[in-house]
Phi, psi and omega in degrees: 000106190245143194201171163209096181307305183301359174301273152318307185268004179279312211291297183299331190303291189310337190242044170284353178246016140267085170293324165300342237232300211288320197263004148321298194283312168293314165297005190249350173267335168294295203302333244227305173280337187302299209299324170313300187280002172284291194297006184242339150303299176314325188295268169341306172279355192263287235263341191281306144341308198284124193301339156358134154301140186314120202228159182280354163289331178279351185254327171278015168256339181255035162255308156343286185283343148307317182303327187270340178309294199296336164295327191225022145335289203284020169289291175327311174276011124337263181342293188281358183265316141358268190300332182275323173265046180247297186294333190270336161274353185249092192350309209273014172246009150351263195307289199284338178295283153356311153306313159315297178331302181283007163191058171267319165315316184283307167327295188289330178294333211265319176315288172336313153257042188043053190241100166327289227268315151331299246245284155343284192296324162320308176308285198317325184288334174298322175320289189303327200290356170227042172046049149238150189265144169320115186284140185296345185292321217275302179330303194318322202309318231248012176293146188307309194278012155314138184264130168018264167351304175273335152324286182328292167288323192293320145340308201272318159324309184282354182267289180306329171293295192293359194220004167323286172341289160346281201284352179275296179305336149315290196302303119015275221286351190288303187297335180299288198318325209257002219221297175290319146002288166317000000 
């Protein structure tokens, strides 16, 4: 992925008095800085990862990479708010949202107590038992070198996101039902 951010924003600059034009350019520049900051997290764990004895260059990258985690967390809740209303428009994940559901409670206690790898395995079996893949955004929630916290949330966002739709299009159709009634 070869880019040139001074580039980009020079193209958004030129058209800032064309919105359609402008928010084109821009959003293709958000996506672009997003897609950057996934990879240079990859990168930090990749360099974290290495067995290389602990040295104060390693600690001062992985003080570097908490810090930057916690600066661009909310790409991640970007990313999972994506994917659940990717999945909440699309007919055939019906059944595995409908499996989450049914064992979202069991999800948020195991979240609670950090129990990844549990946590992990609920989601995905929901996935296989209903011959889908695990989206790498979602996959992203259960990295090791998340820290404690974010973990926690990006779960509970992604439960709460995901099971969201539901209960609004419930709430909807009860009020269509008590509005035709009248």
């Amino acid at each position: 992925m070869e880019f040139n951010f001074d580039e980009l924003l020079k193209e958004a600059r030129n058209n800032i008095y064309d919105t359609k034009k402008a928010y084109e350019k821009l959003k293709d520049i958000k996506s672009k800085y997003q897609d950057l900051g996934m990879q240079i997290q990859e990168i930090m764990e990749l360099v974290l990862k290495n067995p290389e004895p602990y040295s104060k260059e390693k600690k001062a990258i992985e003080e570097m990479y908490y810090e930057f985690v916690s600066s661009t967390s909310n790409i991640m809740f970007e990313k999972i708010r994506e994917l659940c209303d990717e999945m909440n428009r699309n007919e055939g994940y019906k059944e595995l949202i409908s499996s989450i559901k049914d064992q979202q409670f069991r999800i948020l206690e195991l979240t609670r107590h950090l129990k990844r790898s549990e946590v992990f395995y609920i989601i995905s079996r929901a996935f296989i038992i209903n011959n889908k893949p695990m989206d790498k955004r979602l996959a992203r929630i259960f990295n090791p070198f998340y820290p404690d916290e974010l973990f926690k949330v990006l779960v509970y966002y992604f439960i709460s996101r995901l099971t969201e739709k539901e209960e609004t299009t419930n709430e909807e159709e009860s009020t269509n039902k008590e509005k035709n009634k009248s």
